[in-house]
matplotlib code that plots the C-alpha trace (Angstrom):
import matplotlib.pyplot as plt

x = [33.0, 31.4, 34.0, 34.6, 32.6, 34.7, 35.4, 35.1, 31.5, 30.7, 31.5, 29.7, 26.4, 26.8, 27.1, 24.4, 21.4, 20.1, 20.4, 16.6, 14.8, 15.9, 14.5, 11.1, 10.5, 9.9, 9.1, 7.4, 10.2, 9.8, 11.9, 14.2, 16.1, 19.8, 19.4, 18.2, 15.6, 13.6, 11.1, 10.0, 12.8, 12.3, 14.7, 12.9, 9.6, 9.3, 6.3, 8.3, 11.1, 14.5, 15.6, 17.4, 18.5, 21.6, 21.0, 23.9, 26.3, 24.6, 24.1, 21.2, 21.2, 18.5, 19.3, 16.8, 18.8, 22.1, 21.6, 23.6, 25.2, 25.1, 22.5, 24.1, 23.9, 19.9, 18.9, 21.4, 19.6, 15.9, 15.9, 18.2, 20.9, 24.2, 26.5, 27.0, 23.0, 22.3, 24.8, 23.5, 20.1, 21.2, 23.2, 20.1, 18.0, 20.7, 21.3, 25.2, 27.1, 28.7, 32.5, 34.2, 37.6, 37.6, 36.5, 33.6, 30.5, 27.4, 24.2, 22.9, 25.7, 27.1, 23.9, 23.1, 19.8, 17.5, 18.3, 18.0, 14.2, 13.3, 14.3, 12.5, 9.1, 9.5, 9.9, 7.0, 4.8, 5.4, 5.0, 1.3, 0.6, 1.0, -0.6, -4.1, -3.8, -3.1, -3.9, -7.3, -7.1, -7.4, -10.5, -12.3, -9.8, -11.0, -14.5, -13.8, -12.6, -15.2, -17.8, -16.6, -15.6, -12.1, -11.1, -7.9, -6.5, -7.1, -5.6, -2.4, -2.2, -2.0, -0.3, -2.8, -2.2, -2.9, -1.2, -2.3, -3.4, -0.3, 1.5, 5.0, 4.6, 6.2, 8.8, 9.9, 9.8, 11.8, 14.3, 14.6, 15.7, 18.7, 17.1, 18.1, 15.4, 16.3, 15.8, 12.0, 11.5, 13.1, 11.3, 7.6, 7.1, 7.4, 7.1, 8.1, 6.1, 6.2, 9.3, 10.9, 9.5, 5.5, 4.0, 2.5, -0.4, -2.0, -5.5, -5.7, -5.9, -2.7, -2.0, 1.7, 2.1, 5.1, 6.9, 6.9, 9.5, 8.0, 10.2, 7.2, 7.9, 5.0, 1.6, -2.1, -3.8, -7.7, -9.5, -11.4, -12.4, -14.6, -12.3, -9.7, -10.1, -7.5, -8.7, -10.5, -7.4, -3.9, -0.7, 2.7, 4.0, 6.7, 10.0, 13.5, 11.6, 8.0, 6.4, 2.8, 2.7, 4.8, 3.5, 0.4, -1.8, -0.9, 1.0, 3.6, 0.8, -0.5, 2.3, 3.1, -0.8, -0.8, 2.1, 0.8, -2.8, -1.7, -4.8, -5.0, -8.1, -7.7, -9.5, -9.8, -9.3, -7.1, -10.3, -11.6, -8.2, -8.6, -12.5, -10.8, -8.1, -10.1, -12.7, -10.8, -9.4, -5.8, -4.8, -6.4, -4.2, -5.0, -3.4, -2.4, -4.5, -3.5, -5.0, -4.2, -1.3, 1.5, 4.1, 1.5, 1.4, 4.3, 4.6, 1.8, 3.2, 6.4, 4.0, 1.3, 4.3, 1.8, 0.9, -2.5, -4.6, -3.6, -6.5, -6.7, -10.5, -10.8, -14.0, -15.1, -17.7, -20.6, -21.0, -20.2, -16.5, -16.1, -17.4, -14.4, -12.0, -13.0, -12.9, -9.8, -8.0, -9.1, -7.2, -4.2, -5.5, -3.1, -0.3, -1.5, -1.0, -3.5, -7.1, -8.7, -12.3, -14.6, -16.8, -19.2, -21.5, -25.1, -26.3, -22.7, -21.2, -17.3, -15.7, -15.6, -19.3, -20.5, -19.1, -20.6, -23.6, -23.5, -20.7, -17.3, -18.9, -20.2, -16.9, -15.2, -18.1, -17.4, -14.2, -14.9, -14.4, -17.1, -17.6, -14.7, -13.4, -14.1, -17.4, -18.1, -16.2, -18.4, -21.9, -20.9, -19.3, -23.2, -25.3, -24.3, -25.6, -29.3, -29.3, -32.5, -30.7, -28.6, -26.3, -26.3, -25.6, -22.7, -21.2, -21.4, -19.5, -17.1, -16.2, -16.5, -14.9, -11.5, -12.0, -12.9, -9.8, -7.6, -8.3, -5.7, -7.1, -8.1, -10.7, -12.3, -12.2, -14.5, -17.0, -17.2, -17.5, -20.3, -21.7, -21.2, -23.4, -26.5, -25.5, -25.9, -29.1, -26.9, -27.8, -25.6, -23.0, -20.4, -19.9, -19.2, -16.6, -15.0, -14.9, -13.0, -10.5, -9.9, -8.9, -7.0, -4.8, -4.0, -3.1, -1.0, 0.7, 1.6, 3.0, 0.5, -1.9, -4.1, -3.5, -0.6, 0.4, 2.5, 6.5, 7.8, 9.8, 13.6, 15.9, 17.6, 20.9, 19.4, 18.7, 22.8, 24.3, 27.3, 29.6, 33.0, 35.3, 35.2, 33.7, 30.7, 28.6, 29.7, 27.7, 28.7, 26.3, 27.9, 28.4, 32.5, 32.8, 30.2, 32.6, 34.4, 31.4, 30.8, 34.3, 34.4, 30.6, 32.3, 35.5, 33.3, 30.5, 31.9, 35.6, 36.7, 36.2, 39.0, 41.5, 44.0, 44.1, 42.1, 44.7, 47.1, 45.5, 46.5, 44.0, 44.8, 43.2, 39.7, 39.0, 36.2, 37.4, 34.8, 35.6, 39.5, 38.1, 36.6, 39.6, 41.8, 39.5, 39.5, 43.4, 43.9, 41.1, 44.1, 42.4, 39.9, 42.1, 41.1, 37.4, 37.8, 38.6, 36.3, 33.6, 31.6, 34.8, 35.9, 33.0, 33.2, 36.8, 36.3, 34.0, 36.2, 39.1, 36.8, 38.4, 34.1, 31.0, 30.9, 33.1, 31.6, 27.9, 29.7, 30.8, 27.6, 25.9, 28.3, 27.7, 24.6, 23.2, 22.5, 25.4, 24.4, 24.5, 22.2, 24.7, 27.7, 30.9, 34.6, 34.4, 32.3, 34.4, 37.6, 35.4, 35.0, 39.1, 40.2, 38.1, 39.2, 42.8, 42.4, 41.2, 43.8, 46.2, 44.7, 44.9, 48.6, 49.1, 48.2, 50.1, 53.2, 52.0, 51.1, 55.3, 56.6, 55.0, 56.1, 60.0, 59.9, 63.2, 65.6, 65.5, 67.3, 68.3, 68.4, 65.0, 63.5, 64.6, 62.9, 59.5, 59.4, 60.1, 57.6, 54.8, 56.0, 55.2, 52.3, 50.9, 52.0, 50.0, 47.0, 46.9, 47.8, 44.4, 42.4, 43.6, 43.8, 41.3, 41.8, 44.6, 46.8, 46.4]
y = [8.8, 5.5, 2.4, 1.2, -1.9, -5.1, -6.7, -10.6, -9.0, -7.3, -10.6, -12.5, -10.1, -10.2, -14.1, -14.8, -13.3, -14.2, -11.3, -13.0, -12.9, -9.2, -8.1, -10.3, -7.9, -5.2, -6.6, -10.2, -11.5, -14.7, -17.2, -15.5, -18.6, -19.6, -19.3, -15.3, -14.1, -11.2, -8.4, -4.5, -2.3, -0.4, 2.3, 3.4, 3.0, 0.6, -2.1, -4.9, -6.4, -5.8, -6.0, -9.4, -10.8, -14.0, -15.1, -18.1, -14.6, -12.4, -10.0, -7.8, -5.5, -3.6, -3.6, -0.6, 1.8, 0.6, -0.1, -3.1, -4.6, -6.6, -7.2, -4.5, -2.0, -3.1, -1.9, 1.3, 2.4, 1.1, 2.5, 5.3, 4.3, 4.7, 1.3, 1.4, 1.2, -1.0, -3.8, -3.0, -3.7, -7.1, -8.4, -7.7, -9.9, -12.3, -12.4, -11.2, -8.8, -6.6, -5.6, -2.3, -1.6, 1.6, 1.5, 0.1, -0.8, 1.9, 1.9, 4.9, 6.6, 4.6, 3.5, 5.7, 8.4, 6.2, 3.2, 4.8, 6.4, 3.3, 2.0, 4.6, 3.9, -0.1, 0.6, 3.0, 0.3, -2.4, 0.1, 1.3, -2.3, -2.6, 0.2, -0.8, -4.6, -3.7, -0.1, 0.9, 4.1, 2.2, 0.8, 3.4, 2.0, -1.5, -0.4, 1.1, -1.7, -4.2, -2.1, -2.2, -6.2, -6.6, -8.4, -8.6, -11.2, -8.9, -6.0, -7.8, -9.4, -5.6, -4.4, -1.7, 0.5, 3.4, 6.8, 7.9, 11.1, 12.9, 15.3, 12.6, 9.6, 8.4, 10.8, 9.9, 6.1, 6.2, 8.8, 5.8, 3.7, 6.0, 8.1, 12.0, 15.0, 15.4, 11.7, 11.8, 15.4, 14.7, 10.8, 12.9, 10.8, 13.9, 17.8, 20.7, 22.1, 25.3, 23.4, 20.9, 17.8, 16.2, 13.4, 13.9, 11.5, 11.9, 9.9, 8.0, 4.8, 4.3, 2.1, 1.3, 1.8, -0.1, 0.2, -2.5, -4.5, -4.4, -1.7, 0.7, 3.9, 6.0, 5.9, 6.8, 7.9, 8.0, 10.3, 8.8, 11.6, 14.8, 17.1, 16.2, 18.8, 17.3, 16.3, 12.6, 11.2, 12.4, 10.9, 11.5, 14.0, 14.1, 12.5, 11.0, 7.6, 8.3, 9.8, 9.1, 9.2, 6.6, 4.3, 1.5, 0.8, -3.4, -3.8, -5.7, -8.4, -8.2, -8.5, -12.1, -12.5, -9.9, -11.2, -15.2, -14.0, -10.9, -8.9, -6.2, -4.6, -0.8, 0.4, 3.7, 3.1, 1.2, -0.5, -1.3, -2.9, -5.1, -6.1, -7.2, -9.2, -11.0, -11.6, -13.7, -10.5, -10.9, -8.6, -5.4, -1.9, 1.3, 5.0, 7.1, 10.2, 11.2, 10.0, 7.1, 8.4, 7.7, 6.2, 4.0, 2.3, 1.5, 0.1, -2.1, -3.1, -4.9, -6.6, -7.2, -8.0, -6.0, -9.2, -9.9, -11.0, -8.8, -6.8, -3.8, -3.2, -0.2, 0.0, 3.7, 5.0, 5.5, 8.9, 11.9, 12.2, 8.3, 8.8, 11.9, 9.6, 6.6, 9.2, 10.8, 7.1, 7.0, 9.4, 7.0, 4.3, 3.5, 4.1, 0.3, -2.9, -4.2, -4.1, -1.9, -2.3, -0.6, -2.1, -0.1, -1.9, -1.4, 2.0, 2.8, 0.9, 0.8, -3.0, -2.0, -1.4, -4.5, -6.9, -6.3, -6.1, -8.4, -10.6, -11.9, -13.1, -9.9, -8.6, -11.2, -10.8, -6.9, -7.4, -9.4, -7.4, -6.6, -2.8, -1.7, 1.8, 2.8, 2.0, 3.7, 6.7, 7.1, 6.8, 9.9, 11.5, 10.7, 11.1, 15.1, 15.5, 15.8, 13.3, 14.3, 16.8, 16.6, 19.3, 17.1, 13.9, 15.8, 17.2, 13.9, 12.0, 14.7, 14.4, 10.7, 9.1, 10.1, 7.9, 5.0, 6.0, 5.4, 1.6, -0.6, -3.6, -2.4, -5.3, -4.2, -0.8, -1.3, -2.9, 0.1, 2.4, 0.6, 0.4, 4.3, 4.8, 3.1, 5.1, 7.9, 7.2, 7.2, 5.1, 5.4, 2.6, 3.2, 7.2, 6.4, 3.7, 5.7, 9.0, 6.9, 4.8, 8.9, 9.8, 6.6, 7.1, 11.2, 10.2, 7.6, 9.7, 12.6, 10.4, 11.1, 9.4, 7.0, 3.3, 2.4, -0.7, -3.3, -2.7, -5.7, -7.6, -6.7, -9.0, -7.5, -7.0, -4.3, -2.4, -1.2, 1.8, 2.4, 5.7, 5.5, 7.2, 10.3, 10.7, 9.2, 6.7, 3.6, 0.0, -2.6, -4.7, -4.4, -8.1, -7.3, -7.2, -10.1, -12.4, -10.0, -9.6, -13.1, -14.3, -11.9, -13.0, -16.5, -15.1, -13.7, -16.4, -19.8, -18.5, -22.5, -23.4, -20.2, -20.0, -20.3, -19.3, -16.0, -14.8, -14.8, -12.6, -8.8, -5.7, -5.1, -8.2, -6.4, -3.5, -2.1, 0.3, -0.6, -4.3, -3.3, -1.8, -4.8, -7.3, -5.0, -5.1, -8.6, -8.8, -6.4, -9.1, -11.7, -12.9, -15.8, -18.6, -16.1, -17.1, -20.7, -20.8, -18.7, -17.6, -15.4, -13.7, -13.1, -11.1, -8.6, -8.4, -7.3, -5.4, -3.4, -3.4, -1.3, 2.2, 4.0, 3.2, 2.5, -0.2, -1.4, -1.6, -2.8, -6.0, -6.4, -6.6, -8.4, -11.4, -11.1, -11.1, -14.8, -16.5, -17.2, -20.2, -22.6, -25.6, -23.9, -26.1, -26.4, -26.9, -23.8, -21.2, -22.2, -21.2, -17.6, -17.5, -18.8, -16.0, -13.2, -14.7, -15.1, -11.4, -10.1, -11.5, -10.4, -7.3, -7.7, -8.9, -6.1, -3.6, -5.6, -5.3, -1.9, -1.7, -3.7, -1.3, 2.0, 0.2, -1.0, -2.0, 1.0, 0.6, -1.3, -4.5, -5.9, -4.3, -5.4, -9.1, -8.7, -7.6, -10.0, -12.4, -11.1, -11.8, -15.4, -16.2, -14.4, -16.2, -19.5, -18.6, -17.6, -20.7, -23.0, -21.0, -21.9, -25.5, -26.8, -24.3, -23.9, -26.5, -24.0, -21.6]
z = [80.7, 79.7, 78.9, 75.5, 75.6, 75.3, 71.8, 72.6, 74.2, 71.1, 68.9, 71.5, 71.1, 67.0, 67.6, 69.8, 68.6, 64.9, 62.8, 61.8, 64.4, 65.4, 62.0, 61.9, 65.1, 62.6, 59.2, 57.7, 56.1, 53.3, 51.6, 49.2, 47.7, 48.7, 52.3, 52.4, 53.5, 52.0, 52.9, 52.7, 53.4, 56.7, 55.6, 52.6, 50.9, 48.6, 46.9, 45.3, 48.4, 47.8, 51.2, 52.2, 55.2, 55.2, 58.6, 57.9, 57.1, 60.0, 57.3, 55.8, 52.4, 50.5, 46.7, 46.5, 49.2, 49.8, 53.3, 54.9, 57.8, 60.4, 63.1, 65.7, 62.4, 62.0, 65.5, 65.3, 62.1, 62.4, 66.1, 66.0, 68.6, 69.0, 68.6, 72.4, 73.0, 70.4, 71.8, 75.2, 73.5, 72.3, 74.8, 77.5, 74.8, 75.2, 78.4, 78.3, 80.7, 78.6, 80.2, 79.9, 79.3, 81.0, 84.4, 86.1, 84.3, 85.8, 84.0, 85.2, 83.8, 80.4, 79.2, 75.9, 76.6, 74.4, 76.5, 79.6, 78.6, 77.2, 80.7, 82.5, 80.8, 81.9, 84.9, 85.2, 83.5, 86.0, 88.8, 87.0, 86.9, 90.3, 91.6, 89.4, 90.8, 94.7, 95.2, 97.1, 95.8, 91.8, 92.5, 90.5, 87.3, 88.0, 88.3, 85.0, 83.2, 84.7, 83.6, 79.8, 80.2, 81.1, 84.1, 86.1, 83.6, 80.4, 82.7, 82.9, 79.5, 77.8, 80.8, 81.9, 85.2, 87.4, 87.9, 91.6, 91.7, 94.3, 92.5, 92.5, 93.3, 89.7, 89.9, 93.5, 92.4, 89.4, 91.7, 93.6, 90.7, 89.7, 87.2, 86.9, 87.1, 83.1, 82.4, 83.4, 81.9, 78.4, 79.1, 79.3, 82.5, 84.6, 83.5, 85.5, 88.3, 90.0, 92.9, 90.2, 88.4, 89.1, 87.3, 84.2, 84.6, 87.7, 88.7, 85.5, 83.7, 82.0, 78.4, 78.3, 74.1, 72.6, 69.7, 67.2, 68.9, 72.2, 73.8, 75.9, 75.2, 76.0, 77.2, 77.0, 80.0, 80.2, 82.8, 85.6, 88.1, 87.1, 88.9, 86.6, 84.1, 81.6, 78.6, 78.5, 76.9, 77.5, 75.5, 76.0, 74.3, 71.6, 72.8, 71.7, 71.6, 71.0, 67.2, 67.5, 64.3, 63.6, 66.4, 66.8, 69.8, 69.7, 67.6, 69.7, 70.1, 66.8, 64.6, 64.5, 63.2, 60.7, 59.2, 59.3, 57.5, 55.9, 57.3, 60.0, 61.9, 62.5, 65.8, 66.9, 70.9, 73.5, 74.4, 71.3, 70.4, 73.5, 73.2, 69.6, 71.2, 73.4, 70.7, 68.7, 66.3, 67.2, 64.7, 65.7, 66.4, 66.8, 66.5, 69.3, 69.5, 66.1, 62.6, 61.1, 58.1, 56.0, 58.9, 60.2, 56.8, 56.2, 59.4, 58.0, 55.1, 55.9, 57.9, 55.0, 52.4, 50.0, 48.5, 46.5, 49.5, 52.0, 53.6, 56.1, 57.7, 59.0, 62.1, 62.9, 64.5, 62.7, 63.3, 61.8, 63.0, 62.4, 58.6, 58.7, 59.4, 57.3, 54.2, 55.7, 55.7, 51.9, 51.1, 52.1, 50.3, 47.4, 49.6, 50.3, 48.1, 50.4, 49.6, 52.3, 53.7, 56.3, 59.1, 60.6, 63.7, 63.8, 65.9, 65.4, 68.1, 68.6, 69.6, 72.8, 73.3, 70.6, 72.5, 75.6, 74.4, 71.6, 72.6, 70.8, 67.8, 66.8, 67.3, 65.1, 62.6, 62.8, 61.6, 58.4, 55.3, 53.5, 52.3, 50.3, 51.5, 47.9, 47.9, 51.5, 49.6, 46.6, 48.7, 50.9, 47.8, 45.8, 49.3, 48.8, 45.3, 44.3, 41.7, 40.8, 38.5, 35.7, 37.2, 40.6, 38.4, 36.6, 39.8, 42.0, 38.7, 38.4, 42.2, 41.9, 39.0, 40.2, 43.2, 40.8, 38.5, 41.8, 42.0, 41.7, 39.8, 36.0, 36.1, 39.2, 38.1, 35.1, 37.7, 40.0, 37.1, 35.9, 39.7, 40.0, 36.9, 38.6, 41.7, 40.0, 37.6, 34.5, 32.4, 29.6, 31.9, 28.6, 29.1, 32.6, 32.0, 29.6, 31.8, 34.4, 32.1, 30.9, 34.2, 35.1, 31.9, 32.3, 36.1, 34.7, 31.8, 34.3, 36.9, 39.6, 41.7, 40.0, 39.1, 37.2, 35.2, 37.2, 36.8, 36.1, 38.7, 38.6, 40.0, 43.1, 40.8, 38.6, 42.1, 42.6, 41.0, 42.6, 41.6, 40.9, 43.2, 40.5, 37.1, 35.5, 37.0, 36.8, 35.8, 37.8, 35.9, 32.7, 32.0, 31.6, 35.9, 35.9, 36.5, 39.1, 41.3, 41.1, 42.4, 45.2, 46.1, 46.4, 48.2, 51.0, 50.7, 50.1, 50.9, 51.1, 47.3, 45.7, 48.8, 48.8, 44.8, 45.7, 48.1, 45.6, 42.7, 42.3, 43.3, 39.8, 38.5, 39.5, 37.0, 39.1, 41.2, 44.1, 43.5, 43.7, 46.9, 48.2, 47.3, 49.1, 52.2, 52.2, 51.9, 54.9, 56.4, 56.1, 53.0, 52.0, 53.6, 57.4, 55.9, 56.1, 59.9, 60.8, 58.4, 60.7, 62.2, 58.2, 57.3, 60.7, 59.4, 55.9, 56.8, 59.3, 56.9, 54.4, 54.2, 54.4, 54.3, 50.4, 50.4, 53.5, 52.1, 48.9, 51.1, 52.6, 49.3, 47.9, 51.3, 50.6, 47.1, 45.6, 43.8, 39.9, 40.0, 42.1, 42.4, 43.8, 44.0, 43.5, 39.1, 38.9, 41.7, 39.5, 36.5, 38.3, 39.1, 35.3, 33.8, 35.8, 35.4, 32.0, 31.3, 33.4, 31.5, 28.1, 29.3, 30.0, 27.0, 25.2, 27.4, 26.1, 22.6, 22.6, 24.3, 21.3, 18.8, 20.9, 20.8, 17.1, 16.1, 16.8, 21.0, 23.4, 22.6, 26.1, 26.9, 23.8, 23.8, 27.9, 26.4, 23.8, 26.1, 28.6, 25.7, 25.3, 28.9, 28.9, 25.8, 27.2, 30.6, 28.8, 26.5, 29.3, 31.5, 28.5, 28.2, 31.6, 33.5, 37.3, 37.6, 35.5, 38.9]

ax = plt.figure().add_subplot(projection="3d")
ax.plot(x, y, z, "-o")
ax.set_aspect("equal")
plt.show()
């Protein structure tokens, strides 16, 4: 049974690696004001960022989906681990030996199954490194790659290999190296044969493919022999770790430069995207024998940020299966923000083969945008119509105005409807214009595809809606908790400017429930005086003390949504205190009135003199909070 992981290990993990730099592996994130950080939220889809990151707090929140936590949560959720495999994750970034409190620490057996196949494919790419680089028997996969321009050098940088062509050599390798017959199975490194598990790949030229974050976790294996009578390129199959659909050819290498110049090259082969790379087109990916869909854009766009200048250019063949596919990725096109384009090389060459025989620059010059995908979608749309006809005219609008309906920018929509008409031979520009601007504003009015005005920008407040613990949904951005949400924002944020006044106010001084929630947590924390010792300690405290996972993402939000105000000091935290004070006691005050007028003059004398007195000190209190502020506390 693996060993509970030690705690002072697990604080030394959280501590050690910036909860920023984990989560700029898998989206851009930009300046958010106050310290945060913001970007596209990875756990849902979204166009307008609402996901921030406090990397002084270690924390990260989305205001669109709730999600929160810390940087061990991040990798658990955006990589699917358990809390075990994600420390072990971070502390091997970090350099720490985990400990375990029950018994020995053995990899092979404690180390979580995503851990151990992500292991298994490492080691299997150095080992198919080094069997291209030193193996006579490769020299027909160095042929290979000479022949199309890559050296030794280029080899290495993308990490190419060799599978040899016995039946297990792989499989007896990574044997060697601790791993179990059902490790490589469920890992798609080996498969069952007719006397236990052979290699998969066998005789090939092998593409380690990593996930955005670097991790390998499955390859792409191109045939080099004629008696192999596999197809030309074999993947590995579906696993734990590897979605084709939801992985990129390069994108470990390209990332950093799609995010810097918000632009991305889309390749349709592990060669092309290094014949880019080498060219100067750092930012090119490709898809892993699948077509390029709905996962792989997202992945984009928390790259791209969706902002205004952000471009994808797609290159296909320019045959008829590349044309399929350029039309095909169309049909994805407003799932972008980005403005897409297509690049198509003369006689149809891919990267691979313009840049040997045309050189880098052509490859750079390939990949400036210059057809719109639109545009290359309306000419194949009109090619199929005689326009010769009226009828043929008629049918290739009909089929086409939609397309021009779909385009994002109004302005450039009334350009390409006016463009369409002289593709067409209409010359009445007006009937077009007004066909389209038709379409555009039923697609808009039904709520389906077609461009849509701009929603304006929300602040990341008006994301939350958080439920009551029973009956009707309940605002917490109804301005009367305001000032509640604010102090407890400064109890867990700046927990030096209300303690040790905070510590001493009642759950019942919070008329949220979920805020009640949340003062409570931080009392069984040991309170906001705990959070000036030890600020980062504090919040892995509240957070623990939280009784579920509401409260808990309640905290997180709370850690790590802005404070209103941008100068944030001692005068305006005992502004926050006095007014929830002050309230609380209002409301106390009329309890007691609402008392008197129940007693009226025929109770208890004793009991009624108490009330009454009771509403003199609470009247004094409150006129003395008004008076004299936070020094009345």
């Amino acid at each position: 049974m693996a060993g509970r992981i030690n705690d002072e290990d697990v604080k030394a993990v959280r501590d050690a690696v910036p909860i920023d730099s984990v989560v700029s592996e898998y989206l851009q994130l930009r300046n958010a004001g106050g310290g945060n950080l913001k970007g596209l939220c990875p756990f849902h889809d979204e166009k307008s960022p609402s996901f921030q990151v406090s990397p002084s707090k270690g924390l990260f929140h989305c205001f669109g989906c709730q999600e929160g936590g810390d940087t061990i949560t991040f990798v658990m959720k955006v990589d699917h681990l358990s809390f075990s495999e994600a420390v072990e994750r971070l502390a091997a970034q970090a350099g720490i030996t985990l400990r375990y409190e029950e018994g020995g620490y053995n990899p092979s057996h404690q180390r979580g199954e995503r851990i151990r196949l992500v292991e298994a494919h490492k080691i299997a790419a150095q080992w198919y490194a080094e069997q291209l680089a030193t193996s006579p028997e490769a020299e027909t996969g160095r042929v290979f790659l000479a022949e199309r321009g890559f050296d030794q050098a280029a080899a290495v940088h993308f990490g190419v290999g060799y599978s040899p062509q016995g039946w297990d050599h792989l499989t007896r390798y990574l044997r060697g190296k601790g791993f179990t017959d059902k490790e490589l199975l469920l890992s798609g490194l080996s498969q069952e044969g007719r006397r236990g598990p052979i290699d998969r790949f066998r005789g090939r030229l092998m593409w380690p493919i990593r996930d955005i974050g670097g991790e390998v976790v499955g390859f792409g294996a191109r045939k080099l022999y004629e008696a192999d009578n596999g197809p030309k390129y074999l993947n590995t199959p579906e696993t734990a770790i590897y979605k084709k659909s939801q992985v990129l050819y390069g994108i470990d290498l390209a990332k950093k430069e799609i995010a810097k110049t918000s632009r991305a090259v889309v390749v349709e082969g592990y060669t092309d995207v290094m014949a880019c790379h080498l060219a100067g087109v750092t930012t090119a990916i490709a898809t892993c024998g699948t077509a390029f869909g709905g996962d792989h854009i997202k992945i984009l766009r928390r790259l791209l940020m969706d902002n205004g200048s952000a471009r994808v250019i797609f290159t296909f063949d320019g045959d008829a299966a590349g044309q399929k596919a350029a039309l095909r990725a169309f049909e994805d096109d407003q799932k972008f923000a980005a403005e897409t384009y297509i690049a198509i090389a003369p006689d149809g060459m891919d990267p691979c083969d313009l840049r040997l025989a045309k050189g880098d620059e052509a490859v750079a010059d390939l990949a400036e945008p210059r057809t719109p995908l639109f545009e290359f979608a309306l000419r194949q749309i009109v090619s199929r119509y005689d326009l010769n006809t009226p009828a043929g005219r008629a049918a290739a609008l009909d089929e086409a105005a939609p397309i021009v309906a779909r385009i994002k920018n109004s302005g450039a929509q009334h350009e390409v409807a006016v463009e369409l008409a002289g593709m067409l031979g209409i010359l009445d520009t007006q009937f077009v214009v007004k066909r389209v601007a038709q379409l555009a504003r039923w697609a808009r009015d039904r709520g389906g595809r077609g461009p849509a005005p701009t929603a304006p920008q929300r602040p990341p407040q008006e994301y939350a809606a958080v439920r009551a613990p029973s009956g009707p949904a309940l605002n917490l951005r109804n301005p009367v908790y305001a000032t509640e949400r604010e102090l407890l924002k400064l109890a867990l944020q700046r927990p030096e400017l209300v303690s040790p006044a905070f510590d001493a106010y009642g759950i019942d001084e919070f008329t949220a429930p979920p805020y009640a929630a949340v003062r409570q947590a931080i009392m069984d924390a040991g309170g906001a005086e705990y959070g000036t010792r030890d600020p980062q300690e504090y919040l892995v405290r509240v957070r623990e003390a939280a009784p579920d996972d509401a409260v808990r993402a309640m905290v997180t939000e709370l850690a790590v949504e802005a404070i209103m105000r941008r100068t944030v000091d001692e005068p305006y935290a005992g502004e926050q205190l006095v007014w929830v004070r002050r309230r609380a006691v209002d409301r106390r005050i009329q309890d007691v009135q609402s008392a008197l007028a129940r007693l009226g003059t025929g109770g208890d004398p004793a009991h009624l003199a108490a009330v009454q007195n009771e509403l003199w000190v609470l009247q004094q209190y409150g006129q003395t909070l008004r008076e004299q502020g936070a020094a009345a506390l």
